[in-house]
C-alpha positions as CSV (number, residue, x, y, z in Angstrom):
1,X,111.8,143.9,129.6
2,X,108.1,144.4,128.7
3,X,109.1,145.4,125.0
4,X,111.2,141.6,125.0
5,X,108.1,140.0,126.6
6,X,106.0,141.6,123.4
7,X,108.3,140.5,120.8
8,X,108.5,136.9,122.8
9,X,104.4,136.9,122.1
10,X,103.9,137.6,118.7
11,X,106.8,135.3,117.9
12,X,104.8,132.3,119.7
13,X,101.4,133.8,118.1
14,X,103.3,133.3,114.6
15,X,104.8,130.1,115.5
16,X,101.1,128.5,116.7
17,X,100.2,130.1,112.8
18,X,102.5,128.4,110.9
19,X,102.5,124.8,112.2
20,X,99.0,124.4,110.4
21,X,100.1,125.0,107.0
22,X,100.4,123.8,103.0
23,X,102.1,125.2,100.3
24,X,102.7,128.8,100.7
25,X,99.0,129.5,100.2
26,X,96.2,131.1,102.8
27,X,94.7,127.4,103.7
28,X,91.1,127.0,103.9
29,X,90.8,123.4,105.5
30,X,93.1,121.1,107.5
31,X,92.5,117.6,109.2
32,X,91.5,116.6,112.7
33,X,91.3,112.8,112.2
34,X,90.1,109.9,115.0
35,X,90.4,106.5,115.1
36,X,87.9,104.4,116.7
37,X,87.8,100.9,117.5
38,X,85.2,98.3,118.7
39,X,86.8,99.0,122.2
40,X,86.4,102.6,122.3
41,X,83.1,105.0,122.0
42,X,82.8,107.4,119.3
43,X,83.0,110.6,120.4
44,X,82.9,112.7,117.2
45,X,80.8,112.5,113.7
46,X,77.5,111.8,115.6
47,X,75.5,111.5,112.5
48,X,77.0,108.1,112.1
49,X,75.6,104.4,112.8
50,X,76.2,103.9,116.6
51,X,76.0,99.8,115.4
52,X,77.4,99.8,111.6
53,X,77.3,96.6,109.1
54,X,81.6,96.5,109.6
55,X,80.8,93.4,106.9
56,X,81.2,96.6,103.9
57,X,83.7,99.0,103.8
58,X,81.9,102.4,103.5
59,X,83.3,106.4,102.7
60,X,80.7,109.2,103.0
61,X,81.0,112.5,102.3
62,X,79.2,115.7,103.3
63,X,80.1,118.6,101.4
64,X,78.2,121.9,101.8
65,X,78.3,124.6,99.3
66,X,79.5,126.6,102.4
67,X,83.4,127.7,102.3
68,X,83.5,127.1,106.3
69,X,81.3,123.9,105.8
70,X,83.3,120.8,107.5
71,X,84.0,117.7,105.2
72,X,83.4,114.8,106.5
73,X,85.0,111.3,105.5
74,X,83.9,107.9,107.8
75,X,84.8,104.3,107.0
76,X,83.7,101.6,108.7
77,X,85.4,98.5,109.0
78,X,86.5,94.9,110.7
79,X,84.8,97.0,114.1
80,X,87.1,99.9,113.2
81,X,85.4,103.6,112.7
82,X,87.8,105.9,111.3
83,X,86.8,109.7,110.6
84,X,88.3,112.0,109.0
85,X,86.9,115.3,109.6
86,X,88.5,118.9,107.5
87,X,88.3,121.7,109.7
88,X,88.5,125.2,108.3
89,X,91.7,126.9,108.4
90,X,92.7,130.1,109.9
91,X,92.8,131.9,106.3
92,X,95.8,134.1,108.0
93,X,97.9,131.1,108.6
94,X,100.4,130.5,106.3
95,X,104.0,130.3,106.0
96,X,107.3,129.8,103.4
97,X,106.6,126.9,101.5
98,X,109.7,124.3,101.4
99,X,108.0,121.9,99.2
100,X,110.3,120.4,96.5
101,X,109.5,119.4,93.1
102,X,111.8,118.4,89.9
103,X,111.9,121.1,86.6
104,X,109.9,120.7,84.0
105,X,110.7,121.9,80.4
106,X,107.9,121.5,78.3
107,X,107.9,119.1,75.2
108,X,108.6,121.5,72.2
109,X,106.8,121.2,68.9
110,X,109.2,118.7,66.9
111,X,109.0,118.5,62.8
112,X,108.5,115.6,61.3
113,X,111.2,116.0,58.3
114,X,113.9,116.8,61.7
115,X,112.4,113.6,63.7
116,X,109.5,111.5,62.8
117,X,110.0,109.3,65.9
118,X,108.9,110.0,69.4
119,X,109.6,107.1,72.4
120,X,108.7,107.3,76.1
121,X,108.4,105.3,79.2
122,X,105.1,104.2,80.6
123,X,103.6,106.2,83.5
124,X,100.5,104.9,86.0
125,X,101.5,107.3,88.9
126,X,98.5,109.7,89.8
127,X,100.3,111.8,92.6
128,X,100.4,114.7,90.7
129,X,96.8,115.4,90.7
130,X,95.6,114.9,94.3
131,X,98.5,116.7,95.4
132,X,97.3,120.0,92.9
133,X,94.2,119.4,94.5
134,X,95.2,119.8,98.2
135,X,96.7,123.1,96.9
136,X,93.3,124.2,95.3
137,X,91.2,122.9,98.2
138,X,93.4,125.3,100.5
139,X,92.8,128.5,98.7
140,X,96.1,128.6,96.6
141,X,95.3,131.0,93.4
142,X,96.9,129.8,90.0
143,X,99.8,131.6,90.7
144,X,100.9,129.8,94.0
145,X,101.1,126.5,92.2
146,X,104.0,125.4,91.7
147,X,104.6,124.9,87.9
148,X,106.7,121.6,88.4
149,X,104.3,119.8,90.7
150,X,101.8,120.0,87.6
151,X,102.7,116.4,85.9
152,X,100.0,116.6,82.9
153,X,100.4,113.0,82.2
154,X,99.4,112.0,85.7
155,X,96.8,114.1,86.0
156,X,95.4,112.0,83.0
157,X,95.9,109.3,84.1
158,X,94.1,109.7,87.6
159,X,91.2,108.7,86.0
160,X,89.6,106.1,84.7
161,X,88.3,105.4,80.9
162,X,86.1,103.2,79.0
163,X,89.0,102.1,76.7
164,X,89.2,98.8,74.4
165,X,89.8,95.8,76.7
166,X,93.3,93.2,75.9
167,X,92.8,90.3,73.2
168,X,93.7,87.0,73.8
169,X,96.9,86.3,74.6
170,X,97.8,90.5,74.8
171,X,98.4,92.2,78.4
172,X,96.8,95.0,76.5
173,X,93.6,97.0,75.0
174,X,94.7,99.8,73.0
175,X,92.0,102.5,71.5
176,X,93.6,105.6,69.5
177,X,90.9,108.5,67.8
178,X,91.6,111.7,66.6
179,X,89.7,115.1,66.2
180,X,89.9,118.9,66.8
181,X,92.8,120.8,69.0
182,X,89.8,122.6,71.3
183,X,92.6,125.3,72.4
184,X,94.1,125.4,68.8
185,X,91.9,125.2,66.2
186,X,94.2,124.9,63.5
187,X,95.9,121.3,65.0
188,X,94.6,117.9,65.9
189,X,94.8,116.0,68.9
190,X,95.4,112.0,68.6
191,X,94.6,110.8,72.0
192,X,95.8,106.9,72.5
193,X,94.4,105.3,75.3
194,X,95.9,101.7,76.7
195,X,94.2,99.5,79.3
196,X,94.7,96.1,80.9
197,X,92.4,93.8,82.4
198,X,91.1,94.6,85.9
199,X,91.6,91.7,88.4
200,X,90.6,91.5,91.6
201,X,93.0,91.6,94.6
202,X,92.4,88.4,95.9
203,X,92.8,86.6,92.3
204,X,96.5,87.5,92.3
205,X,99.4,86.3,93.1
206,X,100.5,85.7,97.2
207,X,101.6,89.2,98.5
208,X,104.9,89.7,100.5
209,X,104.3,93.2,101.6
210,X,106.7,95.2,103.9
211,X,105.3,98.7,105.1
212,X,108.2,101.0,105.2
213,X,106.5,104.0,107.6
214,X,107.5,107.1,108.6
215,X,107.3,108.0,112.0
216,X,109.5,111.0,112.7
217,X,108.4,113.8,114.2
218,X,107.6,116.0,111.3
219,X,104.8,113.0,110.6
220,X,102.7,114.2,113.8
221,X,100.4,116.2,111.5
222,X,96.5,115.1,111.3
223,X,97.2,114.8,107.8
224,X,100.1,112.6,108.3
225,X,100.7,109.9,110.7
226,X,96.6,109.7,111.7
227,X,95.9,109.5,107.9
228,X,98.4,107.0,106.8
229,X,97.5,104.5,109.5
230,X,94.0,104.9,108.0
231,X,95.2,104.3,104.4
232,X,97.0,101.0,105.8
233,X,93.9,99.9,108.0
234,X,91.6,100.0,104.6
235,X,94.7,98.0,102.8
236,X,95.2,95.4,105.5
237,X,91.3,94.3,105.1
238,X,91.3,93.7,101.6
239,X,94.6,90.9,102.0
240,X,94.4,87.1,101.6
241,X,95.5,84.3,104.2
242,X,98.5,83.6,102.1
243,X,99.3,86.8,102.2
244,X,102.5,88.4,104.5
245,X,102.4,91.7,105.9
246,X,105.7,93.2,107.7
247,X,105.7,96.9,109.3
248,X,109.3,98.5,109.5
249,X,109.0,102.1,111.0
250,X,111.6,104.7,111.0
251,X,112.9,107.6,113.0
252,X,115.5,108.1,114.7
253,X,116.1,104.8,114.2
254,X,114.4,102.2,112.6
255,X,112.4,99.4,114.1
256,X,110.6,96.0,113.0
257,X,107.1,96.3,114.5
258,X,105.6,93.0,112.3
259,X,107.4,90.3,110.8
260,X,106.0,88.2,107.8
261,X,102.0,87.8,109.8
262,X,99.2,86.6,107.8
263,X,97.1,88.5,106.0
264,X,94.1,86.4,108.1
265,X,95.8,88.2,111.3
266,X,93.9,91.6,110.6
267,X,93.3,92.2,114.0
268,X,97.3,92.0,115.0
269,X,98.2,94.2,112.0
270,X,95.3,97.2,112.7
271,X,96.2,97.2,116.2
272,X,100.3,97.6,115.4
273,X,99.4,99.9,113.4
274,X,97.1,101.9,115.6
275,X,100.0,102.2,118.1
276,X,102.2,104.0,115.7
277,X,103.4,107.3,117.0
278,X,105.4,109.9,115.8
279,X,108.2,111.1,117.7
280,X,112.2,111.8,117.0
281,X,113.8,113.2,113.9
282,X,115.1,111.1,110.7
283,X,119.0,110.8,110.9
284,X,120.8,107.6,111.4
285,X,117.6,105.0,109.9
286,X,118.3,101.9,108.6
287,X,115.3,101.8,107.7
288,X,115.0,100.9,104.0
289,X,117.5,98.4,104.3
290,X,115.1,96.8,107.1
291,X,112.5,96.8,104.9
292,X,114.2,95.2,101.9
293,X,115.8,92.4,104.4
294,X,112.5,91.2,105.8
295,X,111.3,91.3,102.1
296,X,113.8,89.4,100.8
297,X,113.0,86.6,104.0
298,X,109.5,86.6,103.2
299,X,110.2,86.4,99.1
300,X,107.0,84.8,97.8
301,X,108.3,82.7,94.4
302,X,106.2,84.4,91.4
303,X,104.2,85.9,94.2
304,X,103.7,90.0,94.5
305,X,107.4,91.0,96.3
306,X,107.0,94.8,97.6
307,X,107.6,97.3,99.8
308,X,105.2,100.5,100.2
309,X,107.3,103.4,101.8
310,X,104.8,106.0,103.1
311,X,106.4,109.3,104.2
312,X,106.3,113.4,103.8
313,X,108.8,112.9,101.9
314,X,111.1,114.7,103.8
315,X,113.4,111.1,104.6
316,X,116.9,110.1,105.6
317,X,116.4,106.7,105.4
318,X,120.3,105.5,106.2
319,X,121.5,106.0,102.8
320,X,121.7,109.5,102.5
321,X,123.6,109.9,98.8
322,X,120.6,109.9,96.3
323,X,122.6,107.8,93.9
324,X,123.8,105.3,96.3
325,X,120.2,104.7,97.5
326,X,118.8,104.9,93.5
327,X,121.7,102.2,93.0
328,X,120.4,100.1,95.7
329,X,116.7,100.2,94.9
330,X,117.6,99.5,91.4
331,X,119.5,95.9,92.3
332,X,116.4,94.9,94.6
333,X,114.4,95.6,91.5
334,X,116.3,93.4,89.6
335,X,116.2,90.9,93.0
336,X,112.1,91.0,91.9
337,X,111.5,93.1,94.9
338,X,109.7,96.4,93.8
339,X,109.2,99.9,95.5
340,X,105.9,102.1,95.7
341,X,105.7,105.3,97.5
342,X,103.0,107.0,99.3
343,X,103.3,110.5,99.9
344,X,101.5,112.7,102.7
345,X,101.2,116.2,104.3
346,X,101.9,119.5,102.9
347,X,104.9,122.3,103.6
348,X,107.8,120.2,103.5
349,X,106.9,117.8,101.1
350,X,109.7,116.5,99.3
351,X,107.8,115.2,95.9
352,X,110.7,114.7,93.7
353,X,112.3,112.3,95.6
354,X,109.3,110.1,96.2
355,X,108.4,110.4,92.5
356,X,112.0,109.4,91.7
357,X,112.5,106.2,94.2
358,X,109.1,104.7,92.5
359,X,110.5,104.9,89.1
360,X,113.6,103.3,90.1
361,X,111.9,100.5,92.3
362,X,109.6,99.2,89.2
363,X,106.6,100.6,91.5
364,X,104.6,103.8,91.4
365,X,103.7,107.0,93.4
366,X,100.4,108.2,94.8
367,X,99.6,111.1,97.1
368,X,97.2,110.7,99.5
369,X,95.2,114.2,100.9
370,X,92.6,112.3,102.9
371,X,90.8,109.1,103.3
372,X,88.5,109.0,100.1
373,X,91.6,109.1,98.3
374,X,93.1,106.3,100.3
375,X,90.1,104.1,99.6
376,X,90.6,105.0,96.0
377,X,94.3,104.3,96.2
378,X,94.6,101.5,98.6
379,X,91.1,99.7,97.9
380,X,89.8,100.0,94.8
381,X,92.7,100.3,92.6
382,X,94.7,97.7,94.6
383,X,95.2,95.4,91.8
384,X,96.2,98.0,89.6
385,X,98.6,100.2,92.4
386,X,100.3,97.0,93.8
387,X,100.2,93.8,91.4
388,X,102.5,94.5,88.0
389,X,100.9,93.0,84.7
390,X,103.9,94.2,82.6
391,X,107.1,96.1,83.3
392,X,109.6,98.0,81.1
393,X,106.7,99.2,79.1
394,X,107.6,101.9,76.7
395,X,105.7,103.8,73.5
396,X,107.6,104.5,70.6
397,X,105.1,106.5,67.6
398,X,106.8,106.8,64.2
399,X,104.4,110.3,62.3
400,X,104.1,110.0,58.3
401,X,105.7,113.3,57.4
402,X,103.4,112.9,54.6
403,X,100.3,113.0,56.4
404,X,102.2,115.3,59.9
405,X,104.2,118.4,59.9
406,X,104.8,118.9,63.4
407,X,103.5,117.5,66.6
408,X,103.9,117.7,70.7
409,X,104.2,115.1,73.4
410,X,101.8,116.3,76.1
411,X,103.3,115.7,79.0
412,X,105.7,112.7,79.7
413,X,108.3,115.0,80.0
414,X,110.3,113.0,82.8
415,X,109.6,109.8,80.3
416,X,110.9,111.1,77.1
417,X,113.2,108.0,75.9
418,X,115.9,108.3,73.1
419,X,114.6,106.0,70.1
420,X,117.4,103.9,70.4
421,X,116.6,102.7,73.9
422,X,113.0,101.7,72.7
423,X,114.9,97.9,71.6
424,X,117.3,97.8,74.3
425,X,116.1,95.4,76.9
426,X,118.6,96.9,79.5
427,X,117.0,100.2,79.4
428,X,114.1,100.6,82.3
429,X,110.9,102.0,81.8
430,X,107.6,102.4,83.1
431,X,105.1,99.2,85.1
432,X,101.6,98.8,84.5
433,X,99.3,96.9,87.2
434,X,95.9,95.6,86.7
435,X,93.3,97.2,85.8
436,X,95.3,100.6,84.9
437,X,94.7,102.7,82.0
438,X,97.5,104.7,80.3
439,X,96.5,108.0,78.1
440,X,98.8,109.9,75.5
441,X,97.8,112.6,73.9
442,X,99.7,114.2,71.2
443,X,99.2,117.3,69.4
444,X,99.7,117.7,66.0
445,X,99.7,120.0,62.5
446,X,99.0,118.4,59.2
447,X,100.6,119.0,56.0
448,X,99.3,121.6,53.5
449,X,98.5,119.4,51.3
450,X,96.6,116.5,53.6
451,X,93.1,116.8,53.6
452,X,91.4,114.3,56.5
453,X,88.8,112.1,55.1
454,X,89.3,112.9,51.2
455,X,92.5,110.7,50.3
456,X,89.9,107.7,49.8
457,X,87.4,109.6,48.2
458,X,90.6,110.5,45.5
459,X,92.2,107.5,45.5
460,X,89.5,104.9,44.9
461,X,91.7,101.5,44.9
462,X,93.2,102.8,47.9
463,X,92.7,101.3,51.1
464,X,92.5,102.8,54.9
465,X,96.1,102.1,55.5
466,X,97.1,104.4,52.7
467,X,95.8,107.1,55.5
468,X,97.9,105.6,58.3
469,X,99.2,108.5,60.4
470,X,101.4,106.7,62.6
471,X,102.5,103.6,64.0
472,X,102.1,102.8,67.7
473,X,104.5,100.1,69.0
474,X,104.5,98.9,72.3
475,X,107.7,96.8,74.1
476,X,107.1,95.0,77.6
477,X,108.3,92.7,79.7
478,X,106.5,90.0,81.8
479,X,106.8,90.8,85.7
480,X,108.7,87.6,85.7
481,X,110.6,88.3,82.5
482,X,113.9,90.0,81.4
483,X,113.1,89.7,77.3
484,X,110.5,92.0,76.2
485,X,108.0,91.3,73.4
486,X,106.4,93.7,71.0
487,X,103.1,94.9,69.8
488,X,102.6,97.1,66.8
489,X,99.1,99.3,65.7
490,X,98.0,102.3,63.3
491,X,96.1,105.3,63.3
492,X,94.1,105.7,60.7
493,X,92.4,108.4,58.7
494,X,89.4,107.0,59.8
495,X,89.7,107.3,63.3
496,X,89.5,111.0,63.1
497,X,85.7,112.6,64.0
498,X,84.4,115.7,64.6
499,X,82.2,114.4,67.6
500,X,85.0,112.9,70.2
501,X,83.8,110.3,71.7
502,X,83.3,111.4,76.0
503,X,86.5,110.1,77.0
504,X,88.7,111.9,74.7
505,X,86.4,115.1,75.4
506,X,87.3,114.6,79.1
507,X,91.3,113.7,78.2
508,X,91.1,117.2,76.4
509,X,89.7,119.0,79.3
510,X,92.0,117.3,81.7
511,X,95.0,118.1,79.5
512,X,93.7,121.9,79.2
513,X,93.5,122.3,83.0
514,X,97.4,121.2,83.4
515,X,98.5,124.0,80.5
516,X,96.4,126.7,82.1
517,X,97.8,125.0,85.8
518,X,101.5,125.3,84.0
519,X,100.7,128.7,82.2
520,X,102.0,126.8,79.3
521,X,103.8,128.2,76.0
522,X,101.2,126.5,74.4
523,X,98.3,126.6,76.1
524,X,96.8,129.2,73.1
525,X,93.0,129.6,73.6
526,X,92.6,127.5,76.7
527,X,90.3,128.9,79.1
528,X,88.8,127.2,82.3
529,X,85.3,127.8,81.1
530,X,86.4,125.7,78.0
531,X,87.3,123.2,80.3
532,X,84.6,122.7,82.5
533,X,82.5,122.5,78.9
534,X,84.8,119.9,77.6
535,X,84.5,117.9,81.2
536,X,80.7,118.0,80.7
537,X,80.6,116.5,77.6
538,X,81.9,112.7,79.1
539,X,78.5,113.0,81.7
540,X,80.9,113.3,84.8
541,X,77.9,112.9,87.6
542,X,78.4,109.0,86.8
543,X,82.1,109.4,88.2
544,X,82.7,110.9,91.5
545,X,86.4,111.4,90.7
546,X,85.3,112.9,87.5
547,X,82.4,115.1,89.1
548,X,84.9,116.5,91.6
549,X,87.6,117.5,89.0
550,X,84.7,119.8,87.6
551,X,84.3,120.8,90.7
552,X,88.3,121.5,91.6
553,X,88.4,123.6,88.0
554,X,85.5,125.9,89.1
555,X,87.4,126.4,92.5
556,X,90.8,127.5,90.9
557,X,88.8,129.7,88.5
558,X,87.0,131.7,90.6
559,X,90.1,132.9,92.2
560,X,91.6,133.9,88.7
């Protein structure tokens, strides 16, 4: 009996252990979060404003150099506190990950005599990187990354960069320049960087929003159900009278909590939301279909028609075959109803299918690891995360095998398109929203004979686009649209230099970090120390999100 009663113990003891945990690593923080609101007395963060200006919404952050140092995260807003405070973890506490994420095979090297043309979709989603950097933050080492969750393109295009702005009449800026492989010498890198214009929330079209929330037990986490809320709060003050807001929850079985309210009813919406609870397990919802009915009652004509699942990933929404429910979302794309998704928490996170219901709903995928990155996400990239500027877009680069040998796709490995499908209107492909910014980087070996910068100076009645190393074309759709339209540019000799300019310095050092994160094939001299180098050369304390990737890469490197 007393040697049962033993066993009995340490089983509970490594039960209370594992409930805390991430991704198979010893974690070093996890969340204790509070909401406050103007009828209720803070009783934690008592550094803050007992009486703060709820006209601004605010996030502040403490860090101390301190490993066991708390972070702290506070937004204040429409007489709402919320805190999000990261306790340190029990560095013992760690269990089996069951995190899923969808293979990788890395772009190969491709000549240019076999294939001159390379084509791909169009990718905005940033989930990738704040996901890798919940791992890092928790004490993973390089080798308890998963390889697959390391998406190089979105950890690119996380972050922001000063690129050419759209001319008239073009839903696009595009800037292309060229210079030096840093972790192989002996090849070039042609970075090309695409932006559209950045338009605030409120100058967009009326929203029909449905928030399609997870509520099932396995969302009682801190860094779950508490968070989210949060993340919807900061969203629900930024929306328009015109604006309609709908909450559909889902457990074990789904409910309507808010049908089609104003976006001037802020107080209605917070406080549904702040009632949310999680409870039950995920079988037998209806959920999604709930949520694609009460969009489809609320359509807005020409307006912004979404809805914004938010989960762990870990779903049974009510159609449980994955191609009957990739069917489905695909027709209500067509119906001009789109899909984002919002993915939270850690151990069970089910990333593959969140990334993969995004591309087939015409939306995109964020994660969200705590409330600065929920500002960021559901504040101030709103425009760009929830109002589509163009759809279908796709890249399709045709290489002089003149002027190229070989190159490599970095990234986009998930978006690689067959040329063919670059014309064919029927074929989907990537959305962009306002105020995004896409960045491609290729690498690539010259021919023996090409000499950068000395064609001209040999061939004096030549001009520039003699030296034209490829052709970018762009296809796209109008949100409203079925026929797509075309835009064509070149990169010339001339936009090669020897000093890159600090965004493709920091493009480089970004796309570094996800070979080294990957332990790539062709990651050749890369070297964290390079990295960090490469990342100071753009002036990253002007950025936060910029100053804190610096940070992440010195935090992954000390363990390595």
């Amino acid at each position: 009996m007393k040697k049962k009663t033993t066993i009995l113990i340490l089983f509970m003891l490594l039960f209370t252990q594992v409930m805390s945990f991430t991704t198979g690593c010893a974690s070093k923080n996890t969340s204790t979060n509070e909401v406050v609101n103007d009828r209720e007395t803070i009783t934690k963060d008592s550094n803050k404003d007992s009486n703060p200006d709820i006209s601004d919404v605010v996030v502040s952050e403490t860090v101390e150099e301190e490993a066991s140092t708390n972070d702290v995260y506070s937004i204040q807003s429409n007489s709402r506190h919320y805190t999000d405070t990261i306790q340190p973890y029990d560095p013992d506490s760690v269990m089996v990950s069951t995190e899923e994420y969808a293979a990788i095979t890395e772009n190969p090297f491709i000549s240019t005599t076999e294939n001159d043309t390379s084509t791909f979709s169009a990718d905005v989603d940033t989930a990738s990187y704040s996901n890798i950097r919940r791992m890092i933050n928790n004490d993973c080492s390089l080798e308890e990354i998963p390889k697959d969750a390391v998406r190089i393109e979105e950890i690119l295009n996380y972050f922001s960069y000063d690129y050419a702005t759209p001319k008239e009449g073009e839903p696009f800026g595009v800037s292309m320049e060229s210079t030096i492989c840093p972790w192989n010498p002996d090849h070039n890198i042609i970075r090309v960087g695409l932006s559209t214009q950045k338009v605030d929330f409120t100058d967009t079209p009326d929203s029909n929003i449905v928030f399609l929330l997870d509520v099932s037990g396995s969302m009682s986490d801190s860094n779950k159900l508490p968070l989210l809320t949060k993340a919807f709060s900061l969203f629900t003050n930024e929306l328009g009278a015109n604006d309609k807001i709908s909450i559909v929850t889902y457990a074990g079985e789904d409910k309507v909590v808010l049908e089609g309210v104003s976006g001037n009813d802020k107080d209605t919406i917070l406080t549904a939301l702040e009632n949310l609870e999680a409870s039950g397990s995920t079988n037998g919802s209806a959920g999604i279909e709930t949520a694609y009915q009460l969009a489809k009652e609320n359509f807005i004509k020409g307006g912004n028609n979404r809805v914004i699942l938010a989960t762990d990933g870990d779903l049974n929404v009510g159609i449980t075959d994955n191609a009957e429910l990739e069917d489905f979302i695909s027709q209500k794309r067509k119906e001009g109803i789109f899909l984002s998704t919002l993915g939270f928490g850690m151990g069970n996170y089910k990333d593959a299918k969140l990334e993969l219901l995004a591309d087939k709903g015409n939306g995109n995928y964020a994660y969200i690891d705590n409330l600065t990155e929920a500002k960021k996400v559901m504040v101030e990239e709103m425009g760009a995360n929830f109002t589509t500027v163009a759809k279908d877009v796709k890249f399709q680069v045709a290489f002089d095998p003149n002027i190229i040998a070989n190159y490599r796709l970095i990234g986009y490995e998930n978006r690689v398109m067959e040329n063919a499908d670059f014309e064919n209107d029927k074929k989907d492909a990537g959305e962009i929203g306002s105020g995004h910014s896409v960045t491609a980087l290729y690498e690539v070996e010259m021919t023996e004979n090409y000499k950068i910068g000395e064609y001209l100076k040999d061939h004096p009645t030549a001009d520039d686009y003699d030296c034209n190393w490829m052709t970018l074309k762009i296809r796209y759709k109008e949100p409203d649209k079925e026929k797509s339209k075309e835009l064509s540019y070149n990169c010339l000799d001339s936009y090669y230099t020897s000093n890159p300019s600090k965004d493709l310095s920091f493009a480089m050092a970004v796309a570094e970090f996800g070979l080294l994160l990957r332990d790539s094939t062709y990651k050749g001299e890369a070297s964290f120390d390079n990295v960090i180098q490469l990342a100071k050369k753009s002036d990253t304390t002007a950025d936060i999100y910029k100053s804190e990737f610096v940070k992440l890469v010195n935090t992954i490197a000390m363990t390595n």
